[in-house]
C-alpha positions as CSV (number, residue, x, y, z in Angstrom):
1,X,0.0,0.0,0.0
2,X,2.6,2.6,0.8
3,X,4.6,1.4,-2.4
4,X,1.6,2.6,-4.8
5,X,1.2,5.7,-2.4
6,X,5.0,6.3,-3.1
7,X,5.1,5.4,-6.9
8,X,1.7,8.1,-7.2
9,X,3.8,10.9,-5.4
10,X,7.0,10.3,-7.5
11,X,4.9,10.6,-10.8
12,X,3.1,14.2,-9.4
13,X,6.4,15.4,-8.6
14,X,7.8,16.8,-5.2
15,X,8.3,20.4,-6.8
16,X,4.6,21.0,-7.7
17,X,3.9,19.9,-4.4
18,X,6.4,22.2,-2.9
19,X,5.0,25.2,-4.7
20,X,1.0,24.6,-3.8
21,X,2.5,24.2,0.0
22,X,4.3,27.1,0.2
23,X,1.1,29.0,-1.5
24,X,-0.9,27.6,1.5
25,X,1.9,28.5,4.1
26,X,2.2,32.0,2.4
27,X,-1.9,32.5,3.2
28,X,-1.7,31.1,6.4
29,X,0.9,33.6,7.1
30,X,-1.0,36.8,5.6
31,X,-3.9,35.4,7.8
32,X,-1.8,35.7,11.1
33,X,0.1,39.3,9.9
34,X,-3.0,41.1,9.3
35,X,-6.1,39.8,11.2
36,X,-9.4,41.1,10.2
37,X,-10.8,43.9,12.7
38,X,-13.4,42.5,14.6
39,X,-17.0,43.6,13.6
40,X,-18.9,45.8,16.0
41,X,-20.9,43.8,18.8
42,X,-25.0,43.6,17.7
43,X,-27.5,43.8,20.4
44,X,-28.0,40.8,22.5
45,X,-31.5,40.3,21.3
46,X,-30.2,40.6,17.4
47,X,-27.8,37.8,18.4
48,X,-29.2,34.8,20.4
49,X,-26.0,33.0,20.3
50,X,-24.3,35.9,21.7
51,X,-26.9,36.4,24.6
52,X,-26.1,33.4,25.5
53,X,-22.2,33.6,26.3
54,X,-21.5,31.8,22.9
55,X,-20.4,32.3,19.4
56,X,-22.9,32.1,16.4
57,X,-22.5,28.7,15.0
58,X,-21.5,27.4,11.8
59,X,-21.9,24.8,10.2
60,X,-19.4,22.4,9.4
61,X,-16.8,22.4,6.3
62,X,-16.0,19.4,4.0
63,X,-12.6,17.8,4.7
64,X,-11.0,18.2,1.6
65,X,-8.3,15.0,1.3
66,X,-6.3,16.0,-1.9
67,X,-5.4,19.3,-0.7
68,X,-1.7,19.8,-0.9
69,X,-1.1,19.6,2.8
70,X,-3.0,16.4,2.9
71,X,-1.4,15.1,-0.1
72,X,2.1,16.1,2.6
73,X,0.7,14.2,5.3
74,X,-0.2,10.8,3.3
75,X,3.4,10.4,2.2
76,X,5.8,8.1,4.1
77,X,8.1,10.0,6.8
78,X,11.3,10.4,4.1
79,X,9.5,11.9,1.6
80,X,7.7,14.2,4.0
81,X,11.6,15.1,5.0
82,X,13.0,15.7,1.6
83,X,9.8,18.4,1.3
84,X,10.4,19.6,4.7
85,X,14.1,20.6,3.5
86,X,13.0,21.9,0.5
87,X,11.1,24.3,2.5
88,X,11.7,27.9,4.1
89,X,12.0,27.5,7.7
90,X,8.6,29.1,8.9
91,X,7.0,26.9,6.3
92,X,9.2,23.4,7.9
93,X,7.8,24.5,11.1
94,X,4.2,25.0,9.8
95,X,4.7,21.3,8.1
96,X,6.1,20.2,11.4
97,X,3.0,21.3,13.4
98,X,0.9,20.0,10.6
99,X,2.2,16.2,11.2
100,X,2.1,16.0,14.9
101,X,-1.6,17.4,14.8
102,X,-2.2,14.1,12.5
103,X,-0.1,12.0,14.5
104,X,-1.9,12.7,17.7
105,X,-5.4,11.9,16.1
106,X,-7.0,8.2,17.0
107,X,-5.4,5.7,14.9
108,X,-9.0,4.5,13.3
109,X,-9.6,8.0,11.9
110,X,-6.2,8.4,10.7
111,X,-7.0,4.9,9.1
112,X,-10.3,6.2,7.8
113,X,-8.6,9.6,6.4
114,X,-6.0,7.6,4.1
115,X,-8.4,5.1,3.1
116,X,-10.5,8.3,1.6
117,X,-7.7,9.7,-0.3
118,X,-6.9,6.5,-1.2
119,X,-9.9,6.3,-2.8
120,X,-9.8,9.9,-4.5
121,X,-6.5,10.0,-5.1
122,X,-7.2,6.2,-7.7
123,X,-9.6,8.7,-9.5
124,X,-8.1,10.0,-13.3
125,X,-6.6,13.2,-12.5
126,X,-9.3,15.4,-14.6
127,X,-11.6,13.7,-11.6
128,X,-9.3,14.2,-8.7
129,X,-9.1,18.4,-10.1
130,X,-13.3,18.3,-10.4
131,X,-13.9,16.7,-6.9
132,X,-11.5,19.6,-4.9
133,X,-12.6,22.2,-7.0
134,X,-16.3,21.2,-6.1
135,X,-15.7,20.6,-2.7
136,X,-13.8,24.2,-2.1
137,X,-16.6,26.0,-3.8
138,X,-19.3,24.2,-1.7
139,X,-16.9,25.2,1.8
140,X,-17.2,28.5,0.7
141,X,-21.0,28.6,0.8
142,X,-23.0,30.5,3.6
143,X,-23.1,28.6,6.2
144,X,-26.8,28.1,6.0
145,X,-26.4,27.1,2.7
146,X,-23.6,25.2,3.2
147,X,-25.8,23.0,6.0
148,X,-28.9,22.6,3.7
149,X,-26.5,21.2,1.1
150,X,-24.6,19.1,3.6
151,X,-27.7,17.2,4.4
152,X,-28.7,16.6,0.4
153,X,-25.4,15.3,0.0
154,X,-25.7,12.7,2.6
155,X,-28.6,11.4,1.3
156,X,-27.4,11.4,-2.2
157,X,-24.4,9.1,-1.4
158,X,-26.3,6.7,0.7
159,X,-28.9,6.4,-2.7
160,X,-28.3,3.7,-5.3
161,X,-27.6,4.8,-8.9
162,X,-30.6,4.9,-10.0
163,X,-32.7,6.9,-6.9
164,X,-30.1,9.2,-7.3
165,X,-30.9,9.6,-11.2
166,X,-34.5,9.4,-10.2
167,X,-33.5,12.4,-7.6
168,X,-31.8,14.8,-9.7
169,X,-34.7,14.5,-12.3
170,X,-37.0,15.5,-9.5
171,X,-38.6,18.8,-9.6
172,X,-38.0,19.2,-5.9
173,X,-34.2,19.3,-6.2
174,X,-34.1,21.2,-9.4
175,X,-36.4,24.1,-7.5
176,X,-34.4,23.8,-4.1
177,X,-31.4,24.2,-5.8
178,X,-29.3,27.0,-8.2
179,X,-28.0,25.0,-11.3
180,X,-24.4,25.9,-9.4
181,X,-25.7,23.7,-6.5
182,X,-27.0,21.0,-8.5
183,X,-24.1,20.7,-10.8
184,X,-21.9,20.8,-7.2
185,X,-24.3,17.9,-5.3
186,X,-24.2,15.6,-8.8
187,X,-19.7,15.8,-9.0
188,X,-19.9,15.5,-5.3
189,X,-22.1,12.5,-5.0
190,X,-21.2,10.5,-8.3
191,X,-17.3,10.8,-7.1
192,X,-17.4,11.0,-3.2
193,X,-17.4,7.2,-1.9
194,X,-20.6,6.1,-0.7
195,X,-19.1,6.2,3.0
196,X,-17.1,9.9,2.9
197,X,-17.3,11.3,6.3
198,X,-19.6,14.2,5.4
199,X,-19.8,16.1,9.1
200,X,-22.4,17.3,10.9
201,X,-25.1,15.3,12.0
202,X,-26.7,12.9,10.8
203,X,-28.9,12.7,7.3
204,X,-32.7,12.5,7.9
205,X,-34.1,9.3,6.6
């Protein structure tokens, strides 16, 4: 298994990988240098969340597994080294940080987080570019949005082909939903496999 995983990073190329990591570090970094200023407090009764000693909630994002730090962390401990040396040294240490937050998760859902991008990362790579492309526009959703969509795509992977034809036929999904949305819940659920840990809770029945 971590042969193939190996073979698939040689072919991609450690430099390409290099570059879309240091992008990442490079926005993580603007992100810490300039902070946004902090929006003016609303009224407690405007903000029930806040009344409450809490923050507003939001609804959960898809994990994305071929991002390029994922694609870091799936590789075997010398190749994650050679890209670590490759690196600027605020960006080793951000790459450090990044594998001891993955090595201190459970061991079954670091087991179920390669299995996913094992899965993704099999797809032809015009598939592979559709799937993170979809998946980043649908994290960038309201968050109300985002959690109305989050529950139709549960549902649509647990469907068999054909109810999930039948579905996307319906005239309930084509009014519920922008023709954006639609085309993002079809890449998402024909691609995703059918047990992708979509977060949140669970799908109505």
């Amino acid at each position: 298994m971590r042969a193939l995983l190996q073979a698939r990073f040689l072919r991609v190329g450690s430099l390409a990988l290099i570059c879309a990591l240091a992008g990442w570090c490079a926005q993580k970094e603007n992100k810490t240098e300039a902070p946004p200023k902090p929006a003016p407090a609303k009224p407690a009764e405007a903000n029930p969340n806040a009344a409450a000693g809490g923050a507003p909630k939001q609804s959960p994002r898809l994990y994305v597994p071929l991002s390029p730090v994922q694609r870091f962390l799936m590789m075997t401990p010398e190749e994650q080294e050679r890209v670590i040396e490759k690196a600027p040294p605020a960006e080793q240490a951000r790459l450090r940080q990044a594998i001891d937050r993955f090595n201190l998760m459970p061991s079954a859902a670091r087991a179920r987080i390669f299995q996913v991008y094992q899965e993704l990362s099999s797809l032809p790579p015009a598939q592979q570019a559709l799937v993170t492309r979809q998946m980043n526009a649908f994290n960038k959703l309201p968050d109300e949005r985002r959690e109305t969509l989050r529950d139709e795509l549960k549902l649509l992977l647990r469907m068999s082909a054909a109810s999930r034809e039948s579905r996307f036929d319906g005239d309930e999904f084509k009014s519920k939903y922008t023709p954006e949305e639609q085309q993002m819940l079809r890449d998402l659920a024909w691609n995703l496999p059918p047990d992708y840990p979509v977060p949140g809770k669970p799908a109505p029945k």
